[in-house]
TIKOLTI-200151 format. One record per residue: y, z, x of N, C-alpha, C, O in turn. Coordinates in steps of 0.2 Angstrom, whole numbers, plus 5000, padded with zeros to 4 digits. Layout:
BEGIN
YZXYZXYZXYZX
...
! end
This chain:
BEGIN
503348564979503748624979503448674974503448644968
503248734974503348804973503648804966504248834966
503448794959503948814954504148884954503748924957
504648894952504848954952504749024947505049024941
504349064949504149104943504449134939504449124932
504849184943505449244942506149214944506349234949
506549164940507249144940507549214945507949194949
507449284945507949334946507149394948506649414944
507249404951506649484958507249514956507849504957
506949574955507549644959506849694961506349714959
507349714968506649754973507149824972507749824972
506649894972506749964970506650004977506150024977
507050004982506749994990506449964991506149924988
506649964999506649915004506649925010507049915015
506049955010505449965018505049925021505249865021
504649935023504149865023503849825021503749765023
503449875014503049815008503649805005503649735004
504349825002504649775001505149735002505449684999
505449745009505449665014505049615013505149555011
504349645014503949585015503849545009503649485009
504049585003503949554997504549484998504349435000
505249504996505649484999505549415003505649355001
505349425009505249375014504649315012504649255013
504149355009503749305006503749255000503549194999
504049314996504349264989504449204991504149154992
505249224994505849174997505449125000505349074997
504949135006504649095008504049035004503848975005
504049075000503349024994503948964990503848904989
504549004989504848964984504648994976504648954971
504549034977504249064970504949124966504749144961
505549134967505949164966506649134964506949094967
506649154960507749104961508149154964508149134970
508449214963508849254968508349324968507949334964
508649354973508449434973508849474974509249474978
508749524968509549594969508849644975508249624976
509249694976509049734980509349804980509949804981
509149854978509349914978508849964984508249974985
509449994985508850064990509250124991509850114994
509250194989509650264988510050264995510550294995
509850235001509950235009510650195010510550135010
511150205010511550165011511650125016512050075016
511350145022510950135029510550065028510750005029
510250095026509550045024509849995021509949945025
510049985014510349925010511049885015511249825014
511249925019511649885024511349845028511549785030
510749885030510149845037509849795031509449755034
509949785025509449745022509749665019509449615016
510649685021510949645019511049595025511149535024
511149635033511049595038510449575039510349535044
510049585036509349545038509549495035509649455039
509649475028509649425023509249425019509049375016
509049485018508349495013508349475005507849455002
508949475003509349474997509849434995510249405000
510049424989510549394986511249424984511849414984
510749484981511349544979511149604982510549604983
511549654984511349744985511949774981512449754979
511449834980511749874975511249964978510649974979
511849994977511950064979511550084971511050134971
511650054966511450104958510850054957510949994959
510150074955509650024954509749984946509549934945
510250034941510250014936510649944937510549904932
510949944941511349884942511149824946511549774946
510549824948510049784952509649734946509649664945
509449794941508849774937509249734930509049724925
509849714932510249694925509849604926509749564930
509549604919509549504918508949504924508949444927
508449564929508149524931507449514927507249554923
507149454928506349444926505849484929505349464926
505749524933505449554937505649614942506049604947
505349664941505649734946505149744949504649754945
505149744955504449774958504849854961505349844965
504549914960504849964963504449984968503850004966
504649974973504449994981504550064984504650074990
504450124979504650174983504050224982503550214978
504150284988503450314988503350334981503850334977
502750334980502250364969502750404969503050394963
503050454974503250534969504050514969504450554969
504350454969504950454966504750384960505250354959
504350364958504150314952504350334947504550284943
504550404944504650414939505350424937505550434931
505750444944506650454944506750374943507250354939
506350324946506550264946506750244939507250224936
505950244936506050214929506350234925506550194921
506450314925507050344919507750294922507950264917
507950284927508550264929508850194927509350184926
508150144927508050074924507950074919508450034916
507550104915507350094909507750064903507650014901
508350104902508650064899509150004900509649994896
509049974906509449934908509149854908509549804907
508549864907507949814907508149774900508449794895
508049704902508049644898507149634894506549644897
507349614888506849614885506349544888506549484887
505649574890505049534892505149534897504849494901
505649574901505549584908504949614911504749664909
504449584920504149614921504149664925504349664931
503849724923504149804930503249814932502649824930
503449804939502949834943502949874948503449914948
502549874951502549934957502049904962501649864961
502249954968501849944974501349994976500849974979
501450064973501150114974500350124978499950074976
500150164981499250164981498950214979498450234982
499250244973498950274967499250264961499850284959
498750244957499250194949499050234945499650254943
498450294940498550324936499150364937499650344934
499450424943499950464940500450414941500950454941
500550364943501350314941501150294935501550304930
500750274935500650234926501150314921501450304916
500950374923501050434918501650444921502050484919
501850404924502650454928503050394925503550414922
502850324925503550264926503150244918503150184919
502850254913502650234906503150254901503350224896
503450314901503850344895504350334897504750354892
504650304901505150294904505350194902505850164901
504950184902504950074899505050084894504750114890
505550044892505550014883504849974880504449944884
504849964876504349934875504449864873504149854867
504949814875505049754877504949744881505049684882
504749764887504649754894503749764895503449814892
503549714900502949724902502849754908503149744913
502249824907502249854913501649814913501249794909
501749814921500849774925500849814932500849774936
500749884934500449924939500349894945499749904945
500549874949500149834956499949864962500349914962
499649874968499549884974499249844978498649834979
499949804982499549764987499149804995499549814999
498749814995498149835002498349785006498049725007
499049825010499149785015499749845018500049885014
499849835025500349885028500249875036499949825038
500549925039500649935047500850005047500850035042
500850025054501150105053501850115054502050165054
502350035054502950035053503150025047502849995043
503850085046504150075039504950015041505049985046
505150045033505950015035506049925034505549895034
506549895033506449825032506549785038506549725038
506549815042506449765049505749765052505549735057
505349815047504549795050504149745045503549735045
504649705039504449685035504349615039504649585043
503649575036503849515037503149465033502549485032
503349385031503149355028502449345026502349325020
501949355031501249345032500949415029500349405028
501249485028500749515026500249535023499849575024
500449475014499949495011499349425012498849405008
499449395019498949335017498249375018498149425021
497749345015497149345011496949415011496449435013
497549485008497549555007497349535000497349484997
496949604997497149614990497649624987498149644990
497649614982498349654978497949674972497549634972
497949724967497549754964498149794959498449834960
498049744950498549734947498149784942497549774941
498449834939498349894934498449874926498449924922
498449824924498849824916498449854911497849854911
498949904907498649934903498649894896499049854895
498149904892497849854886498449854882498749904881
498449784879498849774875499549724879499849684876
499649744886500049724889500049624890499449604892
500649584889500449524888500149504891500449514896
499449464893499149444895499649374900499449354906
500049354898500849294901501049324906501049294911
501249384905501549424911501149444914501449474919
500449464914500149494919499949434925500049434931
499749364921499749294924500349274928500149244934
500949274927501449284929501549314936501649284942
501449374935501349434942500749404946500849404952
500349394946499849344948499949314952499849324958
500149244948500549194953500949224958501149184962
501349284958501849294963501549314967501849324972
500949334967500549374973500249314975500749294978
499849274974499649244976499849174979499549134981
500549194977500949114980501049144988501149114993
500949234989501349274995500649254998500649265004
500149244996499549225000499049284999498549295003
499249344992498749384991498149364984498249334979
497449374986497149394982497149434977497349484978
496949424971497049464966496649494961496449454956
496449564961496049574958496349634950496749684950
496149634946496149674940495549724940494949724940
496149804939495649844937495749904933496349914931
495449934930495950004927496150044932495750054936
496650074932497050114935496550174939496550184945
496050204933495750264936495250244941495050274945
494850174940494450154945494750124950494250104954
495350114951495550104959495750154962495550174968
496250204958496250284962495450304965495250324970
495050284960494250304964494050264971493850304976
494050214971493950164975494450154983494350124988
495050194979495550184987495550254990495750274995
495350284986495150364989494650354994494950364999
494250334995493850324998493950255005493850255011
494150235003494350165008495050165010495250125014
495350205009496050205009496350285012496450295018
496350335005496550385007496250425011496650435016
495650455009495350475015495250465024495150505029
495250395023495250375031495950415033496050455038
496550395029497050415032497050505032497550525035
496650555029496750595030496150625035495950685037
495850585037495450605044495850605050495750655054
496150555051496650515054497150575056497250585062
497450605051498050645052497550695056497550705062
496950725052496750785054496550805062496650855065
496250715063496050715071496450725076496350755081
496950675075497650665078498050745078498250775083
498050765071498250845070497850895077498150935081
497250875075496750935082497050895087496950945091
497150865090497350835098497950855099498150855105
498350875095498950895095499250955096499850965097
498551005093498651085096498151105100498051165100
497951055105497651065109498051115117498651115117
497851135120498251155125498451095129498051055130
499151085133499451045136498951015141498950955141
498651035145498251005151497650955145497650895147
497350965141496850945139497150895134496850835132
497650915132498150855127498450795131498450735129
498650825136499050765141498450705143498550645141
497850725145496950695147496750655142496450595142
497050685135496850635127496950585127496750525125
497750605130498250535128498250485134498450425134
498150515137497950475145497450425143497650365143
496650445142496150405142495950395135495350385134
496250395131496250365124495850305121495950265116
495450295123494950215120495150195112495450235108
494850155112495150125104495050165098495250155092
494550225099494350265092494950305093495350285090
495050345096495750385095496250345095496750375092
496450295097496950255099497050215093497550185092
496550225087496550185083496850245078497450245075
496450275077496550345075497350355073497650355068
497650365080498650375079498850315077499450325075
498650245075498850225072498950225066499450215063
498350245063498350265055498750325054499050345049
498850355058499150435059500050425060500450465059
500050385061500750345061501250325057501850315058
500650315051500950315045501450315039501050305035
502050325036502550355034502250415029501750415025
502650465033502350535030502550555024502150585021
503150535022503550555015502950515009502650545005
502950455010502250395007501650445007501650465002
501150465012500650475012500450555009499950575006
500950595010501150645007501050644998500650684996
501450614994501250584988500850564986500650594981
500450514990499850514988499350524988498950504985
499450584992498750634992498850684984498550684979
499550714985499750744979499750714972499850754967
499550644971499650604966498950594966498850584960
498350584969497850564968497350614971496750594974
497550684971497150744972496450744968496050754972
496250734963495550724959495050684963494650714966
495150624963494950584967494750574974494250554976
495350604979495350624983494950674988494750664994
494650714984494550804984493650784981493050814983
493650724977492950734974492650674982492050684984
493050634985492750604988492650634996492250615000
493150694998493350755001492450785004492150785009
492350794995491750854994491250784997490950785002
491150744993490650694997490450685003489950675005
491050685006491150665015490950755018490450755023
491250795016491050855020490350875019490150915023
489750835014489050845012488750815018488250845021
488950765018488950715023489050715030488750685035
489350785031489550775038489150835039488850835045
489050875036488450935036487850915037487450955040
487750855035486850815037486950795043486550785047
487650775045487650765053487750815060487650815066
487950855055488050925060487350955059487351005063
486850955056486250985056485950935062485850955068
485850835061485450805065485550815071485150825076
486450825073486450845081486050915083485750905088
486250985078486151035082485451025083485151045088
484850995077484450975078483850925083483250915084
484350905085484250855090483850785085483750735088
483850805080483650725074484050655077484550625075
483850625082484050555082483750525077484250515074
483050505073483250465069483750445061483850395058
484050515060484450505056485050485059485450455056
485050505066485950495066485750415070486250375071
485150375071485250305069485150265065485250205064
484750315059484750255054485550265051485750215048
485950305052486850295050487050275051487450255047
487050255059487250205064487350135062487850105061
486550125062486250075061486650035051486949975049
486550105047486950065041487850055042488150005040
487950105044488650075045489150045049489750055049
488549995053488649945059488749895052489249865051
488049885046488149845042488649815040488749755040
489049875036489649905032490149835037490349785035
490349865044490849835047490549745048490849695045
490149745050489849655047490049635041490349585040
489949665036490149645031490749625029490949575025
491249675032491949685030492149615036492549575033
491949585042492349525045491849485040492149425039
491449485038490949415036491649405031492049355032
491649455025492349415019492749415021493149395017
492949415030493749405029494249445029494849435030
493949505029494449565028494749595035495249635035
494349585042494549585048494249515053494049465049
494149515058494049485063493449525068493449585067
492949495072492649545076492849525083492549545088
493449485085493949495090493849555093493649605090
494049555100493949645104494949645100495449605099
494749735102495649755100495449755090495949745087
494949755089494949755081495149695078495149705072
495449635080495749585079496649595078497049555076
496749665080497349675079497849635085497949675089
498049575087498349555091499249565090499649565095
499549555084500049575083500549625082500849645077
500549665089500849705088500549775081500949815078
499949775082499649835077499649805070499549855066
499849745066500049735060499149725056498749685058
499149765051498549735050498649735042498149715038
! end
């Protein structure tokens, strides 16, 4: 059996990463109870007929009382109402994380806000679907995902280990980084995809209806794959662009250089460049099923219902 890391979890929302959080803990045996707070009064009702939880509470300060661990699940651009609201309710050596997929402006939003008896350790697990809400949560989603833990120096080195184990019991990998080199790093693999995503899906969308209707008709898996990422939670993805705008925008400018040498090889008729691109980022996709990171299954390896 699973010793138990965190005697007391309190989850800060309760959508899909933290349901699933929730459902997996429980699952590992890694938890003694779970309070649960979410502003929705809806939601924390729906979260109390699922069973996600132990306790629900309408006030998060009343959540996070005597817990070992707070992981706050809401979009980046409420991290920082969250913490002022916790902050002094927190027990001394307690652990506060987060889900966020942008950590330098959380680390600036939810830092002045922690007493300094509490351990902040920043996290992001790289794992989702295009459903929100706690009924799209569910136990398997961080199996062999990353999670990608922020701790700012000086922070105990016990409690980062700590957090650790709780990922890794839900069946996530884990890696350690500094906050501003993962905003670098998910900009690129993360947010950008999803801002091409909107964009494309955006142009099919003010297309005129006969030619709009024909899109959606005959859809093959790049556009079809397309609206999935574009499916998104908008409130979430919104924030994120606005909270990691630097990074975003430098890798923006990269991709539009990029796509400028591709708009000259077509008008120029350059087939060999637009196959040596091909050719490298056929690579790229070998590489990412060689680690594990997908399947080369037809359908993307996506079988369940789009969960990826």
């Amino acid at each position: 059996m699973t010793d138990i890391i965190f005697p007391r979890l309190a989850l800060i929302g309760i959508g899909l990463i933290g349901a699933s959080i929730a459902l997996a803990s429980r699952k590992a045996g890694t938890v003694g109870s779970i309070a649960i707070s979410t502003r929705s009064p809806a939601t924390l009702k729906r979260a109390e007929e699922l069973g996600l939880g132990d306790a629900y509470f309408a006030d998060p300060a009343e959540a996070v009382r005597d817990a070992d661990c707070v992981i706050v699940c809401v979009p980046v651009g409420a991290c920082g109402a969250v913490a002022e609201a916790i902050g002094p309710h927190l027990k001394p050596g307690c652990v506060v994380s987060d889900v966020g997929s942008v950590k330098a402006a959380v680390v600036r939003a939810m830092a002045p806000h922690l007493p300094a008896h509490v351990n902040f350790v920043p996290g992001h697990p790289i794992a989702g679907t295009e459903h929100s809400g706690p009924d799209a949560g569910f136990a398997e989603l961080y199996q062999n995902r990353w999670c990608v833990l922020t701790p700012a120096p000086g922070v105990d080195p016990a409690a980062v280990d700590r957090l650790a184990r709780l990922w890794r019991a839900m069946g996530a990998n884990v890696e350690m980084m500094s906050a501003e080199h993962h905003d670098l790093v998910l900009a690129i693999t993360s947010h950008l995809p999803h801002l091409i995503a909107y964009n494309i899906v955006g142009t099919a969308s003010d297309l005129e209806s006969g030619i709009r209707s024909e899109v959606l008709k005959f859809s093959a898996s790049g556009f079809r794959d397309f609206t999935r990422i574009a499916a998104s939670d908008p409130t979430m993805w919104r924030d994120i662009f606005l909270a990691n705008k630097e990074a975003v925008l430098e890798m923006l400018g990269r991709f539009n250089e990029d796509l400028s040498t591709l708009t000259r090889a077509i008008r120029n008729g350059d087939g060999d460049t637009l196959f040596d691109l091909f050719t490298r980022t056929r690579a790229i996709r070998r590489s990412i099923v060689a680690i594990g990171q997908d399947t080369a299954e037809p359908d993307f390896g996506r079988r369940d219902h789009g969960r990826s």
